[in-house]
C-alpha positions as CSV (number, residue, x, y, z in Angstrom):
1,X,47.5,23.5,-11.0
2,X,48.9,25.3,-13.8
3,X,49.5,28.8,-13.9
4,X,47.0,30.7,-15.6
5,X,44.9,29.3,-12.7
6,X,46.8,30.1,-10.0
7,X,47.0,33.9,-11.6
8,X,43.0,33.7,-11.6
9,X,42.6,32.4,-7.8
10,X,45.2,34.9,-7.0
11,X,43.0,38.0,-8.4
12,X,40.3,36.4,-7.0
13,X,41.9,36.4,-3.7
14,X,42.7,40.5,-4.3
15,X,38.9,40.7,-5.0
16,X,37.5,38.8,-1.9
17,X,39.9,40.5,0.4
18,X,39.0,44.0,-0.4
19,X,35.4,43.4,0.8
20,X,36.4,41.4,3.9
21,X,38.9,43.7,5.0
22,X,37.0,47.3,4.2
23,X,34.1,46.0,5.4
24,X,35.5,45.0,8.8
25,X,37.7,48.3,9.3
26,X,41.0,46.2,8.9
27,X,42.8,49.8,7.0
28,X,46.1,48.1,7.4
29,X,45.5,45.0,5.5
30,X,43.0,46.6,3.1
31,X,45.6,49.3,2.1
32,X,47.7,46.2,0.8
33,X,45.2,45.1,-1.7
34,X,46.3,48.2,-4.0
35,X,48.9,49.3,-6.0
36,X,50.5,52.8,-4.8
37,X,48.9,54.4,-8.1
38,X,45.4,52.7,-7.0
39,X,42.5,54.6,-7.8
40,X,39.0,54.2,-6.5
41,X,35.7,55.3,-8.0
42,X,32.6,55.1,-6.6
43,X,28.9,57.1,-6.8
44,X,30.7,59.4,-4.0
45,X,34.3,59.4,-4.2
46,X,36.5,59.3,-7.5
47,X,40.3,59.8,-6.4
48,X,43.8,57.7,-5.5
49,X,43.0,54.7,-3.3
50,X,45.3,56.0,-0.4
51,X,42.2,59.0,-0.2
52,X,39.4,56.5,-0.1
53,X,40.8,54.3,2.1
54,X,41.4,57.8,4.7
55,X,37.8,58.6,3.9
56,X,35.9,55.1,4.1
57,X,38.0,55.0,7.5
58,X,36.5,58.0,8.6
59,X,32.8,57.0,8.1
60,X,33.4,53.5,9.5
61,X,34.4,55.6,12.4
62,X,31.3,57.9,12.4
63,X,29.1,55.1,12.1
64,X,28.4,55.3,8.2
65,X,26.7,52.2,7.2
66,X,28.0,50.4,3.9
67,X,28.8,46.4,3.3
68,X,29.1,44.7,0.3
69,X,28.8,41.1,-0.7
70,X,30.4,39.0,-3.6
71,X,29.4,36.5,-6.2
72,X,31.1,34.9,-9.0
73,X,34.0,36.6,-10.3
74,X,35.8,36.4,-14.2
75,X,38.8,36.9,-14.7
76,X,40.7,37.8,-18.1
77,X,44.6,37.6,-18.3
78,X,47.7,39.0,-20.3
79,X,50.4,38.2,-18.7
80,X,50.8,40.4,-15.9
81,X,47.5,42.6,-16.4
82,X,44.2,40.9,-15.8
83,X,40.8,42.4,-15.3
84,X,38.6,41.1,-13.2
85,X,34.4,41.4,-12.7
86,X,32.6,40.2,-10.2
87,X,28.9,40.3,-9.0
88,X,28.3,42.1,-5.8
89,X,25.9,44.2,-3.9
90,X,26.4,47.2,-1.7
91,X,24.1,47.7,0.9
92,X,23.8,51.0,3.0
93,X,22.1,52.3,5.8
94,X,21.1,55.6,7.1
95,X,18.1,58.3,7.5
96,X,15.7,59.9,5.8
97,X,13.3,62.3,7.2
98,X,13.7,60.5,10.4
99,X,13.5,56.6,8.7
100,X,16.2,54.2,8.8
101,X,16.1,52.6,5.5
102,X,18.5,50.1,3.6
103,X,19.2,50.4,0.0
104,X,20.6,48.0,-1.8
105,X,22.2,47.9,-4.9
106,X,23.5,45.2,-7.3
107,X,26.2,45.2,-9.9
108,X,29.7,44.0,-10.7
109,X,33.2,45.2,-10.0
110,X,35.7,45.8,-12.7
111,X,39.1,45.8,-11.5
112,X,42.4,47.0,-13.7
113,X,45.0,44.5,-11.8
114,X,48.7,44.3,-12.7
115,X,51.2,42.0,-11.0
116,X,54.5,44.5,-9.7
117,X,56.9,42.7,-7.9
118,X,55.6,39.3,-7.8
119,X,52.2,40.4,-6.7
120,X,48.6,41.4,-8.0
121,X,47.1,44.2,-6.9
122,X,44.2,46.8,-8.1
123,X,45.0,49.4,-10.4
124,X,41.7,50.7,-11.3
125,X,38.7,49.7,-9.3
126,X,35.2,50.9,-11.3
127,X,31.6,49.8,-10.1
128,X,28.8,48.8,-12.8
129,X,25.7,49.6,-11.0
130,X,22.9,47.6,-12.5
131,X,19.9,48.2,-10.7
132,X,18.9,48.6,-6.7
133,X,15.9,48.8,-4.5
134,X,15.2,50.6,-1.1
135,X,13.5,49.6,2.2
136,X,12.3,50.4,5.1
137,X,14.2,49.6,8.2
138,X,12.1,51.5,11.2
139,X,9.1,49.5,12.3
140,X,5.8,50.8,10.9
141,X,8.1,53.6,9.4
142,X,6.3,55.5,6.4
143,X,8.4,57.5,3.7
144,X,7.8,59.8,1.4
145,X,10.4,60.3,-1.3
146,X,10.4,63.4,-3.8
147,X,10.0,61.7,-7.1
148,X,11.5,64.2,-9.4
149,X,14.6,64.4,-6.9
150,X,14.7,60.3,-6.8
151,X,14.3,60.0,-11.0
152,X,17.0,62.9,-12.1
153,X,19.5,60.2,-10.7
154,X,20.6,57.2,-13.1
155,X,18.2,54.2,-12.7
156,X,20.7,52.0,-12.3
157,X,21.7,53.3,-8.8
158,X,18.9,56.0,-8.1
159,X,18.0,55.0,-4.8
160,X,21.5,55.0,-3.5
161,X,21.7,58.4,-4.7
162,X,19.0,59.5,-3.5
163,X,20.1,58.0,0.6
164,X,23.6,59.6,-0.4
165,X,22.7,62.8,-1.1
166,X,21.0,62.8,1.9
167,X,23.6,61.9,3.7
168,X,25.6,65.0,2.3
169,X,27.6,62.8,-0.4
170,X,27.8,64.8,-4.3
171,X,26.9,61.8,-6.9
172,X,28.8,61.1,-9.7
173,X,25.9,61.2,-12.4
174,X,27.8,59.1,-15.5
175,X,28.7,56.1,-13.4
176,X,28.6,52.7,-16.0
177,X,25.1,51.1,-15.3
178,X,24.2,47.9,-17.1
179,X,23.9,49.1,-20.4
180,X,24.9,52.6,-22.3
181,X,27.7,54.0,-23.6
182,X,29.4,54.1,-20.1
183,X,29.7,51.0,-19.8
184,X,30.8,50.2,-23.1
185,X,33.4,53.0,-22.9
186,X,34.7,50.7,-19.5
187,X,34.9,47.7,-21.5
188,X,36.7,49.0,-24.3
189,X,39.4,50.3,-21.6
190,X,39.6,47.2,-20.4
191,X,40.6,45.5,-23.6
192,X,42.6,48.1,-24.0
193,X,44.6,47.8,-20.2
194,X,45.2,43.6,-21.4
195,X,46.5,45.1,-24.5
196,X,49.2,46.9,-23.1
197,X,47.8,50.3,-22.5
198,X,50.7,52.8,-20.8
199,X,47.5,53.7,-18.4
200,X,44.1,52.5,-16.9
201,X,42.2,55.2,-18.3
202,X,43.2,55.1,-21.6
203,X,41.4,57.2,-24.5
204,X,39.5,55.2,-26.3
């Protein structure tokens, strides 16, 4: 195997382990799939991984509601930087008005990584939401949502917003979605991170 592909399976590995391990509570091993400058954003948290990782452990504890599940992954190298995107969904669970409902919403990671010290780790982890759907959990439960409240969210992940806010979670309103300048602002960062970019955010 040469060694471009054992860089690839090794991100991969990163990727993989970060839903195994925050989906299953394990905060010990999932705290090892970032770097110490890690930084996590999501629809309702933007800030350093060693916050989200306190937080997500606090609603695991509470009973908050939220897997995810991978597809394929890509993965682009230079040298010790790669980024990777991979297809997922995150599915959630929770109340409205009294009716357990599941929303779930599809998309792709994109992951900064850099390899410190012999190993890869996230630098940067930034969802694409691309579309999502809710249900109905509660048999012969009937819901009523406020249409102008579910359509001033994004499309891409309106009904997750909607259950979030909810919930009590403040959305983030210009997460990437499918198409748009967002997104095309991420992927330009990206080429710019494999480039040699002195940060993950870079200005471009």
């Amino acid at each position: 195997m040469d060694a471009l592909m054992q860089d690839r399976l090794a991100v991969a590995e990163v990727v993989n382990n970060w839903a195994l391990w925050r989906d299953a509570g394990d905060w010990e091993r999932f705290a090892t799939v970032w770097h110490d400058d890690g930084w996590m954003s999501a629809t309702w948290f933007q800030g350093p991984a060693a916050d989200f990782i306190a937080v997500s452990r606090a609603g695991f504890e509470k009973g908050v509601s939220i897997l995810h599940f991978l597809g394929g992954s890509s993965v682009d190298l230079a040298g010790d930087r790669a980024v990777a995107q991979t297809k997922m969904t995150i599915n959630q669970r929770g109340l409205i008005d009294g009716v357990a409902v599941d929303v779930l919403c599809t998309g792709r990671f994109y992951d900064f990584f850099a390899r410190r010290a012999g190993r890869w780790g996230i630098v940067r982890r930034q969802p694409i939401y691309e579309k999502d759907r809710m249900d109905i959990v509660t048999p012969g439960g009937v819901l009523a949502l406020d249409r102008v409240e579910l359509e001033r969210f994004p499309e891409g992940y309106r009904h997750l917003a909607y259950l979030q806010t909810q919930l009590g979670f403040t959305m983030k309103m210009d997460m990437p979605q499918l198409k748009g300048p967002d997104v095309q602002r991420l992927y330009a960062q990206g080429r710019a991170w494999l480039a040699g970019a002195t940060s993950a955010f870079p200005d471009v």
